[in-house]
C-alpha positions, 0 to 999 in steps of 0.5 A, spaced: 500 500 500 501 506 499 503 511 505 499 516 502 492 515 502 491 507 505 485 505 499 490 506 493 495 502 491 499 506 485 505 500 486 509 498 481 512 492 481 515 486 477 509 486 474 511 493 471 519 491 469 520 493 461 525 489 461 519 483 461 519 478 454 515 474 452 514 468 449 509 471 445 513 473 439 508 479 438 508 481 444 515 484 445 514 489 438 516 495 439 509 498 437 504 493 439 499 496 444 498 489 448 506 488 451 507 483 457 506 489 461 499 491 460 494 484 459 488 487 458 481 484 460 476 483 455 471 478 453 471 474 446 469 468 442 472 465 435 469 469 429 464 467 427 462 462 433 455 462 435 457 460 443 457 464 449 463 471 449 469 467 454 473 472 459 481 473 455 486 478 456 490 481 449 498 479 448 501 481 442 497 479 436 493 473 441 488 473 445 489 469 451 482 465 454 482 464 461 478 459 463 481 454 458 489 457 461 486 455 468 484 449 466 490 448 463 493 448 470 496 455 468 491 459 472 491 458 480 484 453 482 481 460 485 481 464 479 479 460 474 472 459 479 472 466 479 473 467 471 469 461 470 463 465 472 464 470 467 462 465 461 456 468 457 455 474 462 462 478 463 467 481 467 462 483 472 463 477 478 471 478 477 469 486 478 466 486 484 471 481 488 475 487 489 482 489 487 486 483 490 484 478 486 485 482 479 492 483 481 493 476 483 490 474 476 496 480 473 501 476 477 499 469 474 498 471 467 505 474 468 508 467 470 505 464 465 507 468 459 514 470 461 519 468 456 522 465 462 516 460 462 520 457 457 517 451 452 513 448 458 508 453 458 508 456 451 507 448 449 501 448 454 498 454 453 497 454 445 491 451 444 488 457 448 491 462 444 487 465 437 490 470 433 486 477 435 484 478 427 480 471 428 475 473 434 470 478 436 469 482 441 462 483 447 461 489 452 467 487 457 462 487 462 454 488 463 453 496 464 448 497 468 449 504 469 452 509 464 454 517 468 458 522 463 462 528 466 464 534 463 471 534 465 475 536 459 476 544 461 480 545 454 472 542 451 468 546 455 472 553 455 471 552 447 465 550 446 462 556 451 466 561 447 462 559 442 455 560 446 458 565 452 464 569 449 465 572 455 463 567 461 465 560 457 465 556 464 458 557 467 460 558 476 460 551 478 464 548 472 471 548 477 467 547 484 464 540 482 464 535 477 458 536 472 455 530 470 449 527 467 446 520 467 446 516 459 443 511 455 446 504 457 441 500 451 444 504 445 453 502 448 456 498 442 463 495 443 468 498 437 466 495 430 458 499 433 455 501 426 450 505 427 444 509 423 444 517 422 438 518 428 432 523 427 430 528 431 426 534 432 430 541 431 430 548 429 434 552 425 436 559 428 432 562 422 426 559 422 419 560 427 418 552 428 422 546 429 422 540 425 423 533 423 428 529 419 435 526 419 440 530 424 445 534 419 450 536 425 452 529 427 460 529 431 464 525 435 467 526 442 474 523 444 473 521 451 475 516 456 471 511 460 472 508 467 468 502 469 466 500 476 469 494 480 467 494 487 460 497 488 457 501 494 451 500 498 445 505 498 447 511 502 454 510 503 458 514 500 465 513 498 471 517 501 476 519 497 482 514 500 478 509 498 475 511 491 480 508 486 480 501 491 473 501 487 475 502 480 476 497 475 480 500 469 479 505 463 476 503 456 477 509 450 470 513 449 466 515 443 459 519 446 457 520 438 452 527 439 447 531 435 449 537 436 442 540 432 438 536 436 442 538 442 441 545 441 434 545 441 433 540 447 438 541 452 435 547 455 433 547 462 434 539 463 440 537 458 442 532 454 436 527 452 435 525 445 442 528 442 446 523 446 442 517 446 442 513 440 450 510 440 455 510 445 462 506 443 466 504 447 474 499 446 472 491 448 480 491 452 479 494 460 486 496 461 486 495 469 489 500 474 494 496 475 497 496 468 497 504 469 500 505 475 507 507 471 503 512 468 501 515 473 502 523 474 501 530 480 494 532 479 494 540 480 490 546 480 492 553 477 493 557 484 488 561 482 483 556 482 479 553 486 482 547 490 477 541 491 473 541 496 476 536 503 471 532 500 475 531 493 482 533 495 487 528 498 494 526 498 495 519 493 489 524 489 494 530 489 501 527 488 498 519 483 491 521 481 491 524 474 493 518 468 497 520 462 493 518 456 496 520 450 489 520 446 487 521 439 481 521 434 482 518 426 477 519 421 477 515 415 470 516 410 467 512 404 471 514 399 478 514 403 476 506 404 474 505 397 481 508 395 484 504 400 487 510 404 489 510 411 485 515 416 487 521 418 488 523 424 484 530 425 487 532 433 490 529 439 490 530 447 492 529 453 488 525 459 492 528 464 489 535 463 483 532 466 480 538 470 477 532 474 480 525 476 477 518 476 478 518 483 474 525 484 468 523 479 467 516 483 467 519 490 462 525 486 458 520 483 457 517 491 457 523 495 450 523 496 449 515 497 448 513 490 450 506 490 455 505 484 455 496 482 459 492 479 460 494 471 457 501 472 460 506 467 463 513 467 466 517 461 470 523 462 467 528 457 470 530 451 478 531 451 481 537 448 487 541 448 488 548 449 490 549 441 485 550 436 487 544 432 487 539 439 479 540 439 476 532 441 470 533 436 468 536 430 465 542 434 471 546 436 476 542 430 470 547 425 468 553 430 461 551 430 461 549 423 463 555 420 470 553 418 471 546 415 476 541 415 480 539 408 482 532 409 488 530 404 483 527 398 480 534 398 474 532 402 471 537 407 467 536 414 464 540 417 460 535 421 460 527 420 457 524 413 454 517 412 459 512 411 464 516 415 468 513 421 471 514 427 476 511 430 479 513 437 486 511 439 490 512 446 497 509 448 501 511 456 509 513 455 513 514 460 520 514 461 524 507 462 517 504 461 514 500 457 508 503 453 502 500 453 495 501 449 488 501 448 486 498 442 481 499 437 475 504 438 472 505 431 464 506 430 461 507 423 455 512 421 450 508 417 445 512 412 438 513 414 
């Protein structure tokens, strides 16, 4: 544990060493997103298979199954009874067993697929690895609730510049977590295609609204945290204890109608605008492989400090995560002339107004219980330049100034047949770099 706060364990251990090998070839490339050091935790099947999604980890190129590498011996008794459970129904069960167990399973992994395992373990566990290009990916878990914040500052000063030039941050904005509660039903894992919605609207030059196909439709690069350990009505969550309660991050994509949006958000907010697709990555990167990535959370001086409630010392001196975050763009003609997406910004997580850590002690702070599986996004990230906006919102000024890509094409907001892929990789110095995995949703036409 930490001597910081006792409910935080930001340890690095052997787990973390670069110098780590497998004797999965394709884990020890330079570039991969799912070296020994990470081993995310997901739930798959082979392509194709009509049976049930079976709990995995990424290594390399490979997907590992887990039931099948503990019932191969590789895997302690205990753990594959856990890991057993999550067959046909998700991560869910190991989520609400706590922290311990899940670090216990990271050790295991990293004994079984060490290079140092040798032949022995690579010869016993090949019948439960599969190339990732031959499976498919579910939801991690069963998401029971869905909490989106608002906690990109750069986001939100552009975007209420845009409305408010001269106020952009309404008063509340850096005295508490700005939240509002999603749509689970519509959540997809990356791959989601989905159709343009219909909503009602009204254009600032008309006296009535409408009905049709959304014309403003955008995408919005976030991070999403899921729940672990839950809480009991009416207890909240101190901040010592936030992160014991924490699982592992997922990449984002909370697709929004910016028409409908305008016309809808006021007094209540958001509704119809968000609720027809969310994306999110299929690989939950646990806490534990973020621990060398982890960074000072600090306020300007001129700012308000968190309220005793949200301040603490792991949460000042570990609490923010260094995500380097990016948003790819590839439309129908770029994929018929078999061009590469582009890459329209790029952000930085640490920039966080709020941690994780401070959205999970909000959320509970009035005794709402969190449970196992519940998901938080973090709101739009953006950087402070023009050019690192996480949606097409601010990247064209409210439409106003279009976006050329390279084949000449112009966006101002999303066309059908676009797609948006979502990427995130942690870097550290002396650290082996890790990644999140695909996050790519599709717009379909009406």
């Amino acid at each position: 544990m930490t001597d910081l706060d006792h409910g935080i364990d930001h340890s690095i251990d052997h787990t973390h060493d670069p110098a780590l090998r497998s004797w999965v070839a394709s884990a020890n490339a330079p570039d991969t997103d799912f070296p020994l050091q990470n081993l995310p935790l997901g739930m798959f099947r082979p392509a194709g298979a009509t049976g049930s999604f079976r709990p995995g980890t990424a290594i390399g190129d490979q997907v590992l199954d887990l039931i099948a590498a503990a019932e191969l011996g590789a895997l302690s008794e205990s753990l594959g009874a856990v890991l057993r459970t999550c067959e046909g129904l998700g991560l869910n069960s190991l989520m609400a067993m706590g922290p311990a167990l899940r670090r216990q399973l990271r050790h295991e992994l990293v004994a079984a697929l060490n290079e140092d395992a040798g032949a022995k373990r690579s010869g016993q566990l090949a019948p439960a690895l599969t190339p990732m290009a031959e499976v498919e990916m579910s939801l991690p878990c069963r998401i029971g609730d869905y909490t989106d914040f608002y906690a990109g500052i750069h986001h939100a000063t552009t975007v209420g510049k845009l409305f408010r030039p001269d106020n952009p941050l309404l008063p509340n904005y850096k005295w508490v977590p700005i939240g509002y509660h999603g749509r689970v039903s519509s959540i997809g894992v990356s791959g989601q295609t989905f159709r343009r919605p219909v909503g009602q609207t009204k254009a600032p030059d008309v006296d009535a609204p409408s009905v049709g196909p959304v014309k403003r439709l955008d995408y919005e690069l976030e991070v999403g945290a899921l729940v672990g350990t839950g809480n009991e009505q009416g207890q909240p969550i101190a901040m010592a204890d936030a992160e014991q309660h924490l699982f592992g991050l997922v990449l984002l994509n909370d697709w929004s109608a910016r028409d409908i949006q305008a016309w809808e958000y006021q007094p209540l907010g958001p509704f119809l605008s968000k609720s027809f697709a969310t994306t999110i990555s299929p690989w939950v990167i646990t806490m534990e492989a973020l621990a060398p990535f982890r960074r000072a959370f600090t306020r300007p001086a001129a700012d308000p400090q968190p309220l005793p409630y949200l301040d603490g010392a792991a949460n000042r001196a570990r609490g923010a995560i260094g995500i380097q975050l990016e948003v790819h763009l590839q439309t129908r003609a770029m994929r018929d002339a078999g061009d590469a997406p582009v890459r329209l910004s790029a952000a930085e997580f640490a920039d966080s107004y709020w941690t994780v850590a401070q959205m999970l002690t909000h959320h509970a702070s009035n005794g709402c219980n969190l449970q196992p599986g519940d998901l938080f996004g973090s709101g739009t990230m953006s950087g402070p330049a023009a050019d690192q906006g996480g949606s097409l919102l601010e990247l064209t000024q409210g439409g106003k100034q279009p976006i050329t890509l390279p084949n000449g094409e112009q966006r101002t907001f999303l066309q059908d047949g676009d797609s948006v892929a979502l990427v995130g990789r942690c870097e550290a110095p002396g650290r082996r770099g890790i990644g999140f995995g695909a996050c790519v949703g599709t717009v379909m036409p009406q």
